[in-house]
C-alpha positions in Angstrom: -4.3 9.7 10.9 -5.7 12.9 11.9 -5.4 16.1 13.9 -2.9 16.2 16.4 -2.1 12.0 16.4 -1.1 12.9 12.3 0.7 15.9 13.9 3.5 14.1 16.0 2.6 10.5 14.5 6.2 10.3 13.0 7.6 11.7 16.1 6.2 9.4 18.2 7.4 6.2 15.6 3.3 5.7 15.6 3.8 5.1 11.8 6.7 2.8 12.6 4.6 0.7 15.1 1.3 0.5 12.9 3.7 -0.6 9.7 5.2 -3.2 11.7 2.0 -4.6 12.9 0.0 -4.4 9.5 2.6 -4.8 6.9 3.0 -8.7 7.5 -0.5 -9.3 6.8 -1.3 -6.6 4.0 0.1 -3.5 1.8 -0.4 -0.8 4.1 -0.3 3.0 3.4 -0.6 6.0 5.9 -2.4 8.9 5.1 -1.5 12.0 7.5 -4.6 14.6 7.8 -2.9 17.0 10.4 -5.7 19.9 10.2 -8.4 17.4 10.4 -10.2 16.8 13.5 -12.2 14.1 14.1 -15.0 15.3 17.2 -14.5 12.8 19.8 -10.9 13.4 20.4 -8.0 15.3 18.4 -5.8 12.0 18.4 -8.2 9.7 15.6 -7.0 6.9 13.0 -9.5 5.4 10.6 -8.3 2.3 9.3 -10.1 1.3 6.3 -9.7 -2.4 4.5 -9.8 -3.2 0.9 -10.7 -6.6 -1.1 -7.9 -7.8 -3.8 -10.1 -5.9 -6.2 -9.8 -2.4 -4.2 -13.3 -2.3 -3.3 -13.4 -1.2 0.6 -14.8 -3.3 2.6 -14.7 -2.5 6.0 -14.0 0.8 8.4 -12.9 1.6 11.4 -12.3 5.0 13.7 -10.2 4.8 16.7 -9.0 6.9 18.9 -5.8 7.0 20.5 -7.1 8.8 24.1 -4.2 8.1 26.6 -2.4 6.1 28.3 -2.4 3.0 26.0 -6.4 3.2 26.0 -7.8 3.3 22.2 -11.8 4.2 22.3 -14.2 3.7 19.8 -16.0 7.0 20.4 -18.3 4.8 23.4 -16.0 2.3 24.8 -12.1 2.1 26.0 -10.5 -0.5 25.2 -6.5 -1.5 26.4 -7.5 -0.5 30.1 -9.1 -3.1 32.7 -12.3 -1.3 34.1 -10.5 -1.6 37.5 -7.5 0.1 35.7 -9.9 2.6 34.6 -11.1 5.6 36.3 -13.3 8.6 34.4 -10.9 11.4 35.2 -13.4 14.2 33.3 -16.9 14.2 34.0 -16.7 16.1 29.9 -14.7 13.7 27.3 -15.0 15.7 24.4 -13.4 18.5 22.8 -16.5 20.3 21.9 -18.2 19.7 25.5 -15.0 20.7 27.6 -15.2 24.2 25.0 -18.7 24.8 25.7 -17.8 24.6 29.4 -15.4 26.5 29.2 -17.4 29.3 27.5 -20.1 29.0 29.6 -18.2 29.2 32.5 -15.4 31.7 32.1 -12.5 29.6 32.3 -9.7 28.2 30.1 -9.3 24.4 29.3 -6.0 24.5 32.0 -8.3 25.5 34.7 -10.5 22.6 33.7 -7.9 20.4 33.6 -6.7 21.7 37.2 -9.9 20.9 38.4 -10.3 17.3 37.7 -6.2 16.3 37.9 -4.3 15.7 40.4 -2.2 18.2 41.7 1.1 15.9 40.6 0.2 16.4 37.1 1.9 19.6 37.5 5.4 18.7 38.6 5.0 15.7 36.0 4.4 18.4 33.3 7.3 20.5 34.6 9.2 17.7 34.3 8.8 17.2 30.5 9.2 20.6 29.8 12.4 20.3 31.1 13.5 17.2 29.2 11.8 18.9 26.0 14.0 22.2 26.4 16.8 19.7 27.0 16.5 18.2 24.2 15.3 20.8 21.9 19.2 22.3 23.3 20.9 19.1 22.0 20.0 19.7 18.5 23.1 21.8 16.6 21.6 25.2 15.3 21.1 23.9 11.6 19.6 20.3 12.1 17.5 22.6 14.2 16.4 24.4 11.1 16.3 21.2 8.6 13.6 20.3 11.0 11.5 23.3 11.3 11.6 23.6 7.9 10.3 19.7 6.8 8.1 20.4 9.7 6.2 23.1 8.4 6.1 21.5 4.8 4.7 18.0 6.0 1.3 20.4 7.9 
């Protein structure tokens, strides 16, 4: 996994959910690559299969871009193309940068430009449920976790 999927992939039980899926049929191992980013999208996994003699024999980069849709870099897949509507006329990091450069702006005011304007009370919303919970956590769990935090990056 890579960049900011590797980031929060144990948060998120992403790890949990791949193991359970994989494991059945083969050995599986998880490699986390949080300050690697793949350029089509920060949340990337590259699954990579092996013969019996650990000779790899076949690749694959996916990326995890929202909503339950994985894409392939060209394609979404997990959406219905009635289900799914191009919300950014710019998909890519690096183009929505360059944008942004070129036009004096910050990726928020990108974002604001092509969202709807509920996106904001959603977001408010989380960040409320994140400081909630974030307040749950007794002062030196609090720390545990900081600290295997930063050692994992």
């Amino acid at each position: 996994m890579y960049g900011s999927l590797a980031a929060t992939g144990k948060g998120h039980l992403t790890d949990t959910a791949i193991l359970n899926v994989l494991e059945p049929h083969a050995p599986t191992t998880i490699e986390w690559l949080p300050r690697t980013f793949l350029p089509f999208h920060p949340n990337a996994m590259r699954y990579d299969a092996f013969d019996a003699a650990g000779n790899n024999f076949d690749s694959w980069t996916v990326y995890s871009v929202g909503g339950g849709a994985l894409s392939d870099g060209t394609t979404v897949v997990g959406l219905s193309e009635a289900a799914h509507k191009d919300i950014y006329p710019m998909t890519t990091v690096s183009e929505i940068q360059a944008w942004c450069e070129q036009n004096g702006r910050t990726y928020w005011e990108y974002v604001d430009m092509h969202e709807d304007t509920d996106l904001w009370c959603h977001l408010r919303d989380v960040w409320q449920v994140m400081k909630a919970a974030v307040g749950s956590v007794k002062p030196a769990t609090q720390s545990s976790i900081l600290f295997h935090q930063s050692q994992r990056v």
